[in-house]
C-alpha positions as CSV (number, residue, x, y, z in Angstrom):
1,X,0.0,0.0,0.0
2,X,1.3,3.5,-1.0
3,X,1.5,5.7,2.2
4,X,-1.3,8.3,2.6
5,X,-0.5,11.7,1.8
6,X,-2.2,13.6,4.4
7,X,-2.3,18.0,4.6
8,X,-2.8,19.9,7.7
9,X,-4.8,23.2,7.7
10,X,-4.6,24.9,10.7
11,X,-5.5,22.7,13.4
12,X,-7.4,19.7,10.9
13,X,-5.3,17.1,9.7
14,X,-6.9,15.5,6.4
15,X,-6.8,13.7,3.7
16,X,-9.0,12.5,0.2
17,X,-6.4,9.5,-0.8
18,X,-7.5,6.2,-1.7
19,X,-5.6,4.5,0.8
20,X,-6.6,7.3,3.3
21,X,-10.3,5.6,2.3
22,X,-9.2,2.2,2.1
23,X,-7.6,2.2,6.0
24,X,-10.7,4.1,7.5
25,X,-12.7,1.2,6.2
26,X,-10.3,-1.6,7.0
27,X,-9.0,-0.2,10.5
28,X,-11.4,3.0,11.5
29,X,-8.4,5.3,11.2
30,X,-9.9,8.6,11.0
31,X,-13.1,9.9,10.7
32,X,-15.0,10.5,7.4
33,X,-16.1,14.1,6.8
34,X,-17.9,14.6,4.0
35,X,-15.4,13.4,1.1
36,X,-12.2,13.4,3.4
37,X,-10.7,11.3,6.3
38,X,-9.8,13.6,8.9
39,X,-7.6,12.7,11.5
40,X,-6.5,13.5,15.4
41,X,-3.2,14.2,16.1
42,X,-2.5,10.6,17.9
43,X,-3.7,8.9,14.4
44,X,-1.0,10.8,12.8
45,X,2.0,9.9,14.7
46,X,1.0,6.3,14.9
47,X,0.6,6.4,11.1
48,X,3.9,8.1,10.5
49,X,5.7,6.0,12.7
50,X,4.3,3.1,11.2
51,X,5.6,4.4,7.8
52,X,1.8,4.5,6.5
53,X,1.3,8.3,6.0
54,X,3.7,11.7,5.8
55,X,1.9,14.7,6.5
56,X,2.2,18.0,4.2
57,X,1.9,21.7,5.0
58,X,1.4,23.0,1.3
59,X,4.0,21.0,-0.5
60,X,6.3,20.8,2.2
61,X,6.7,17.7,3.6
62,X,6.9,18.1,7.5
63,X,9.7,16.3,8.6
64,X,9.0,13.2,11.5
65,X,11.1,15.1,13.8
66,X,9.0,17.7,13.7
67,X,6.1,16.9,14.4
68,X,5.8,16.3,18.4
69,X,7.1,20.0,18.6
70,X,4.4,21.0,16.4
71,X,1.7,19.2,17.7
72,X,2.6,20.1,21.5
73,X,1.4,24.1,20.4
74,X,-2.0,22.1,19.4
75,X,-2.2,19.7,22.3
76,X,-0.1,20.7,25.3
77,X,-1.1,16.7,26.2
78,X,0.2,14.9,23.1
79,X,3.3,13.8,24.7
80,X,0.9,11.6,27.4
81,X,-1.7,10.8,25.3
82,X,0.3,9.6,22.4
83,X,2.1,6.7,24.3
84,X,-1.4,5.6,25.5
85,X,-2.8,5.9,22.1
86,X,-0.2,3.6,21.1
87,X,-0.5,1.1,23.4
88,X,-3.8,0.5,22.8
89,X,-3.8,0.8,19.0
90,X,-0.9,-2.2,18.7
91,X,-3.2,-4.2,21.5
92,X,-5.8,-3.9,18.9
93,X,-8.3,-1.6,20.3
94,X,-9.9,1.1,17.6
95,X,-8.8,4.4,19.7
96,X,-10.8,7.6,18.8
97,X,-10.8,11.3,20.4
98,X,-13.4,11.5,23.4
99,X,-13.4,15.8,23.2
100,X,-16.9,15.3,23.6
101,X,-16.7,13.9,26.8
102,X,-14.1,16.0,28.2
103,X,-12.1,12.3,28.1
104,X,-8.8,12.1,25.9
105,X,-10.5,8.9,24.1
106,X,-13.2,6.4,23.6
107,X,-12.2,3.0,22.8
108,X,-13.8,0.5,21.1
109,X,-13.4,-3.7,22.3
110,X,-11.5,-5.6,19.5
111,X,-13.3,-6.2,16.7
112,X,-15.8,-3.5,17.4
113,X,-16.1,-0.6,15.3
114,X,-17.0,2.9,15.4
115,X,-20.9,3.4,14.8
116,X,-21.6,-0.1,14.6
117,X,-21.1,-0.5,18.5
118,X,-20.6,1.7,21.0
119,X,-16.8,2.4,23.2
120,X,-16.5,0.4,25.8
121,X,-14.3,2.7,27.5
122,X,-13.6,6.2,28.0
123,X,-9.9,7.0,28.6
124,X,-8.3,9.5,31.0
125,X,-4.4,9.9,30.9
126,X,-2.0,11.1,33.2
127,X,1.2,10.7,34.4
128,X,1.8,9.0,37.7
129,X,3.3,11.7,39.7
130,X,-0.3,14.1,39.3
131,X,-2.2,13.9,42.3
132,X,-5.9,13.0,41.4
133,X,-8.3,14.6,44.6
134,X,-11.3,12.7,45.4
135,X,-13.2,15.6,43.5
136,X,-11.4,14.9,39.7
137,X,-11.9,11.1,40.6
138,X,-15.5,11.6,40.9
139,X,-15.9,14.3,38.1
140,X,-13.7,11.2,35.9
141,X,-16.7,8.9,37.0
142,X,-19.6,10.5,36.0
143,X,-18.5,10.8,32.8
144,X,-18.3,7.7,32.4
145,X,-21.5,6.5,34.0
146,X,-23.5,9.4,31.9
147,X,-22.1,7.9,28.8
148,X,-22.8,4.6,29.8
149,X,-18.8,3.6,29.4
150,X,-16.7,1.8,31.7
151,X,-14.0,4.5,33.1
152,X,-10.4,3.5,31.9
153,X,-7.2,5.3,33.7
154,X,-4.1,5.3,31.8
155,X,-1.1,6.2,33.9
156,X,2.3,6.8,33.0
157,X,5.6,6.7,35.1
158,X,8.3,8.2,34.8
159,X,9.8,5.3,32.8
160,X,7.2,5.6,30.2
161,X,5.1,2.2,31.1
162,X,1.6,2.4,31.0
163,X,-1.0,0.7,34.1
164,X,-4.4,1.1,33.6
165,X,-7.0,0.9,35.7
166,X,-10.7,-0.2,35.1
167,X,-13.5,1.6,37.4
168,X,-16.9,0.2,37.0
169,X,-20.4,0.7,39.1
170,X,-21.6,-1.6,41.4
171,X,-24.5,-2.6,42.8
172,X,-24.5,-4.6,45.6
């Protein structure tokens, strides 16, 4: 497969490509809006560190080294969400943006997709040296239990290894 030659305009990373097509249908990378797959900044490194897309501004290719500087003026939370993104992705989870929710992402069970089922989780990130009050713990929660989604921590040391931790209601 040729890579995908994606543009970014602003903040929206896109593309129209065949094989932009061909992997949203195959893998749910992206999201289709109206005739373009657009993608969050997590797809993008994951697909250029793959070697399955390079990303234009214009005609410029933007180099790989680059790009986390760049994206970190978008995201000030790419460097701990993209790890997590990762993880999951290469466990074989279908990972997509949770904005939304006020989550960093929704993810799908293997072999579910986007708008055929709905996320089993939704993902917060952080690294393991934030404190978390009682307060942001119970905020995280109700997400989660509003959107009828299992709540999903993703915690990062300082090593870069990720634990995560399930939260679920209960009735006794």
């Amino acid at each position: 497969m040729e890579k995908i030659k994606a543009h970014i305009l602003g903040e929206i990373i896109f593309s129209n490509t065949s094989e932009s097509h061909a992997l949203y249908k195959k893998n749910s990378f992206g999201e289709l809006v109206g005739e373009k797959i657009q993608y969050s900044l997590s797809e993008v490194l994951f697909l250029i560190e793959k070697k399955k897309m390079e990303l234009y501004s214009g005609n410029k290719k933007i180099p790989e080294k680059e790009l986390l500087k760049k994206f970190r003026k978008i995201d000030k939370k790419i460097q701990i969400k993209y790890p997590v993104f990762k993880d999951l992705r290469e466990k074989g989870y279908v990972v997509k943006t949770a904005l939304k929710f006020g989550a960093e992402f929704r993810v799908y069970d293997k072999g579910a997709r986007p708008g055929e089922k709905h996320a089993k989780w939704v993902v917060f990130t952080d690294y393991e040296s934030k404190k978390l009050t009682w307060h942001e713990f119970s905020a995280k929660n109700r997400v989660a239990h509003s959107t009828k989604k299992n709540l999903l921590l993703a915690i990062v040391d300082e090593e870069g290894d990720i634990s995560y931790y399930e939260v679920r209601w209960l009735k006794p």
